[in-house]
N, C-alpha and C positions, 0 to 999 in steps of 0.2 A: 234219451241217451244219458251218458253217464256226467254228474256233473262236478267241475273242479271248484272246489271251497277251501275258504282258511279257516283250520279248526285245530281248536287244542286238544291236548288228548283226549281230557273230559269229554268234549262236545263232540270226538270222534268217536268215542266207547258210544255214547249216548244214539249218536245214529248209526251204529253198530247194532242194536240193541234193537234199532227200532227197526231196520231192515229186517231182522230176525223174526220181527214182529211177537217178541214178548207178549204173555198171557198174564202172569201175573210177576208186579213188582216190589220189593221191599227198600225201602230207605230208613237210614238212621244219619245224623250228620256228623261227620269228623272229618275235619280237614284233611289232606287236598281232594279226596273223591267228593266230598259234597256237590261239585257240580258237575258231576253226571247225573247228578238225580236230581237237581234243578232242571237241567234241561228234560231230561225223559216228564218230571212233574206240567213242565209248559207243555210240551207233544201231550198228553192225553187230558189235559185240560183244552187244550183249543183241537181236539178232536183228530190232531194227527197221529195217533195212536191208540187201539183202542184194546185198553189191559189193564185191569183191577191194579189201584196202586192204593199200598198200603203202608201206612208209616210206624215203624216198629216201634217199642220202647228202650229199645237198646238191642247191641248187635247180637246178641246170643238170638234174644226173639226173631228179630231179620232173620237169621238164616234156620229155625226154629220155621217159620212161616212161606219159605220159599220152599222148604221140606217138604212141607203140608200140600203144598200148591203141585208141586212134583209128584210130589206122589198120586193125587189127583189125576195125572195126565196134562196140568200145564205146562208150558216153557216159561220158565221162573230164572228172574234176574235179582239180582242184587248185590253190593260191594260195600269195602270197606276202605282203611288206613291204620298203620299203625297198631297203636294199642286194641283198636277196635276192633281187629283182624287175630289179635290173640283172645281176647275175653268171650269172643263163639267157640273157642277151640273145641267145645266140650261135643259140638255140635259135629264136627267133619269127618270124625269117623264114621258117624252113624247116617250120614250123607252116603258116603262112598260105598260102608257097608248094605244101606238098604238102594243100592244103583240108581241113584236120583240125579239126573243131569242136568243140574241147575250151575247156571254159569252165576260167577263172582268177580267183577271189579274192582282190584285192586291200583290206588295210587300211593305208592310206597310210601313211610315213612317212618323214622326211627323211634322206637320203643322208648320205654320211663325206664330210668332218667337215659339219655340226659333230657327225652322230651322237649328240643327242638325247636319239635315240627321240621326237619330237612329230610330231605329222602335219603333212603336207606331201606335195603332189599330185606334187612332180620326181620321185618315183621311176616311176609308172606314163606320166605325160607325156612320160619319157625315151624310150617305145616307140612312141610314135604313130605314126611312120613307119613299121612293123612289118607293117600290113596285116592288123593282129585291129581289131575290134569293138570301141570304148573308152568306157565312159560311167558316171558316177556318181547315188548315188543320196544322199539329202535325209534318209531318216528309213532305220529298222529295217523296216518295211515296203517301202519302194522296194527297199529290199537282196534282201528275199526274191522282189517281184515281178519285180525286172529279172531276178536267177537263172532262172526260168522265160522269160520273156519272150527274154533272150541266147540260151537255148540254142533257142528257139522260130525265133528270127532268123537265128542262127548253123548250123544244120543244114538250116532251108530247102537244094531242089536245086539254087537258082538262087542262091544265096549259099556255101555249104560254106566256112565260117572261123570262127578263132576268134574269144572273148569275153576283155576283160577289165571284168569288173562290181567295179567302184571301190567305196569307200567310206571318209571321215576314220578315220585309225587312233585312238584313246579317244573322240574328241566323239562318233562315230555306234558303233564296234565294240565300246566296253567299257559304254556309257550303253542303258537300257534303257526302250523305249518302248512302247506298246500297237501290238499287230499281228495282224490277222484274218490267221488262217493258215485257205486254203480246206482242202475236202477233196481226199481223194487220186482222187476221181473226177472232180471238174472239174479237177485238176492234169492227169491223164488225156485228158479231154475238150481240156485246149487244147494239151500237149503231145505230140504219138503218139512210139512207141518210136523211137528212131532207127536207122535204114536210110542204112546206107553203099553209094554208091555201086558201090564199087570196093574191096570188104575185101579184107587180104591170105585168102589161102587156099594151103592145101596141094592142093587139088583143082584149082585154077585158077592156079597158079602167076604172080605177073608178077616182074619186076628194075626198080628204075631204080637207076643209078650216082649214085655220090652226088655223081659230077661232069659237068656238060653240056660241052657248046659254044659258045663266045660268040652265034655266031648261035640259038641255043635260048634264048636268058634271054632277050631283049629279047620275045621271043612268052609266055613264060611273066611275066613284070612287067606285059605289056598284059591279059592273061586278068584279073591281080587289079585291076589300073586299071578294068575293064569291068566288074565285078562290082558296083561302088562306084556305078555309075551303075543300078542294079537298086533296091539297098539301100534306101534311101528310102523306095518304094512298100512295097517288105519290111514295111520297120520301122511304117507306118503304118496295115496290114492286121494284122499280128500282136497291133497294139496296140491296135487298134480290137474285134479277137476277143478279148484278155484283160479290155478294160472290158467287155463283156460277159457273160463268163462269169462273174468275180472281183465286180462291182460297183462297178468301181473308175472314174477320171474323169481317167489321163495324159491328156497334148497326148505324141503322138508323138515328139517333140526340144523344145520348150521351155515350162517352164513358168514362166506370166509373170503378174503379182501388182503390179494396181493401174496395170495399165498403160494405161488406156483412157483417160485425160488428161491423160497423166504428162506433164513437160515434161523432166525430167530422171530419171534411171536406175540402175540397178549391174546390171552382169554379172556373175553372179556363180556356181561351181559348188562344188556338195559342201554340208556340213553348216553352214558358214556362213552358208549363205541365210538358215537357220530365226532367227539372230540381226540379220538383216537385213530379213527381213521384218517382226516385231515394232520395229524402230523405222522400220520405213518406216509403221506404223498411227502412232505417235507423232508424226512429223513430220508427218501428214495433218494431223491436229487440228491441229497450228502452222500448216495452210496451207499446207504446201509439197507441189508436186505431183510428187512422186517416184514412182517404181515398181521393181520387177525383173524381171531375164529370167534364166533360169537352163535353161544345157545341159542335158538328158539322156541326150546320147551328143556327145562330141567326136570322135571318129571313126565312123560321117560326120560330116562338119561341116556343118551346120544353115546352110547362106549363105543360100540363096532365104528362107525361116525368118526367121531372124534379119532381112533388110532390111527383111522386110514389119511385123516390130516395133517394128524403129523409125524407121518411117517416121515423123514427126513429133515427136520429140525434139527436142531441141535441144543436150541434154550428154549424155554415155553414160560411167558411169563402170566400165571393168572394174579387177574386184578379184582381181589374179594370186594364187595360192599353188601358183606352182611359179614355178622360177629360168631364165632363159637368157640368162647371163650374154652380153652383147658382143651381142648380138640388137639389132636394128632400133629397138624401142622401149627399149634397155637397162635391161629389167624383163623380165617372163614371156614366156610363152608364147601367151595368149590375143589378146593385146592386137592384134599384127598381122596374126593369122585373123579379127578382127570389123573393124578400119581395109579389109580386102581386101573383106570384106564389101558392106561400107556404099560400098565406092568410086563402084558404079553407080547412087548414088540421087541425083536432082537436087539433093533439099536436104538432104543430109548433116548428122546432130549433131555437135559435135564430142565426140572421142572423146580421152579421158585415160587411165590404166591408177592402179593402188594397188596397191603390193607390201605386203600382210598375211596373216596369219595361218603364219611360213615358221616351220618348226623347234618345230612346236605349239604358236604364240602363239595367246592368244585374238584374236578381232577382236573387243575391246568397244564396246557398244556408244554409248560417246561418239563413238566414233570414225568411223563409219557418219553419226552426223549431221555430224561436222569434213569429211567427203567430200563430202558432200550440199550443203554450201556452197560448197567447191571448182568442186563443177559449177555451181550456179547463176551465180556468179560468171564460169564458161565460159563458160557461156548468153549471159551478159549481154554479155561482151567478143566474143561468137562465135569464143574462140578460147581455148586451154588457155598456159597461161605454163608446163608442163615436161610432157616426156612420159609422165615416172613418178616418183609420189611414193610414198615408203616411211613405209608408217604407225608413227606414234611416232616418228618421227625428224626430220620436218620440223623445222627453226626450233631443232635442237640444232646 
């Protein structure tokens, strides 16, 4: 039966991974993921798992060699952090282009400079363009349910792409919480082995050049564009078969808290939520009717989703923790995928964005209620006085 443990994210990815039962594994170390692949290195060293583990020389090769392994026909694992998560970049198109469903471990953390080390979503939101699977998860257990669920999503024959399953580098990766870890028969029961379409083979021989023809990429860009439009229904069958098996209770893409007569909001993804939710129960006793929505995969992006939540809003305040500099809303990333969102709805909330939590700041939670004014005040004006406000630094 299924059993209850304290595990950090790490060591939740790690028996994610292993329930999955990985073929072949690639590690390279950079802080804070390093200890998902400590732990997966102990499993197949004392025989609790049994998968080629190979240590790269750097993250391009990592994911370079999990390619290789995919394309084989293995189920191939491997992850990063940070900088180490941009210096493959060279690699993930040609991932997603040659439909290799190799999942990716990511634990967050902030780019050079300022180089840190605190978590911060710019490193894995630097890829979203990329054409892999991109979605975060809330505790130590989401970590290990999306591992199964990604690679359940990602190997489907109507999908064949990568995963990257996100998670806050310390607040969720190094912080240990209670997590039913199922058994390896319902791991089983909702994952089956994975079956490549088109493994390479010495018997069957195929080539592709590892250069096209202009007229060949625009047909091969449309195939991954087309695929995107499957997804969804994917994600929402997959997920609906894991709360069943698991016992478990996702919303397919968003999970949303205290939203049923909320007037005002936060958007908000990753491990922040959990300190956002606790004062969004606070702020209820004061009367104020606030709520959240929180992604569970930003790639696909949740639009139909997202407008029918807030429909009826009045303020939406999303809370960036990733950078994009010179951007539209000159704040993150989020903020102009939910304004595109919300464009088609008659009576749109308005929408403001909050640059916190960058460089592994906490978002405390005064601060969550100084937003929560912000928007009411939206509300009430029907209209935001700046597009992005940087928490802790207003009013200095």
């Amino acid at each position: 039966m299924a059993q209850e443990k304290m595990l950090t994210g790490c060591s939740a990815a790690a028996t994610g991974a292993k329930l999955a039962e990985v073929e072949v594994i690639c590690s390279y170390p950079i802080r804070p993921y390093t200890a998902i692949m400590m732990e997966l290195a102990k499993m197949v060293a004392n025989g609790e798992l049994k998968a080629e583990f190979v240590h790269g020389e750097g993250e391009h090769a990592q994911v370079s060699i999990v390619l290789g392994a995919s394309a084989a026909g293995a189920r191939a694992y491997t992850g990063s952090s940070g900088v180490g998560v941009t210096y493959a970049m060279e690699v993930y198109s040609p991932m997603s282009g040659g439909r290799y469903p190799v999942q990716m471990a990511i634990a967050d953390r902030a780019l050079d400079p300022p180089g840190d080390f605190g978590s911060e979503h710019t490193d894995a939101m630097s890829t979203r363009g990329q054409g892999w699977l991109l979605g975060w998860a809330r505790t130590p257990q989401e970590v290990l349910d999306n591992t199964l669920i990604g690679y359940r999503i990602g190997e489907d024959q109507k999908v064949m792409l990568p995963q990257m399953t996100c998670q806050d580098g310390y607040f969720l990766s190094h912080i240990a919480d209670k997590v039913n870890v199922p058994e390896l028969a319902q791991a089983r029961e909702f994952l089956p082995p994975f079956k490549s379409p088109h493994p390479l083979s010495v018997a069957c021989p195929v080539s592709h050049s590892p250069q096209i023809r202009p007229d060949q990429g625009a047909p091969m860009d449309a195939q991954r564009a087309a695929v995107y439009t499957d997804v969804p229904k994917i994600i929402e069958k997959a997920t609906a078969e894991y709360n069943k098996i698991m016992g478990r209770n996702y919303d397919p893409f968003l999970e949303k808290y205290k939203m049923d007569d909320a007037e005002i909001a936060f958007f908000i993804q990753g491990a922040h939520a959990n300190t956002c939710m606790k004062e969004i129960d606070k702020m209820r006793k004061q009367g104020v009717k606030v709520g959240m929505i929180r992604p569970r995969w930003i790639i696909p992006w949740p639009t139909q989703y997202l407008a029918e939540a807030c429909a009826g809003l009045k303020a939406l305040g999303v809370i960036e923790t990733s950078t994009c500099y010179g951007g539209s809303m000159r704040g993150g990333n989020l903020a102009p995928e939910v304004r595109a969102s919300l464009y088609d709805l008659d009576d749109r909330p308005v929408v403001t964005s909050f640059m916190g939590g960058l460089g592994g700041e906490t978002i405390w939670p005064e601060e969550f209620h100084s937003m929560a004014k912000v928007l009411t005040q939206a509300a009430k004006d029907k209209r935001a006085s700046q597009y992005t406000y940087w928490v802790g630094f207003e009013g200095k």
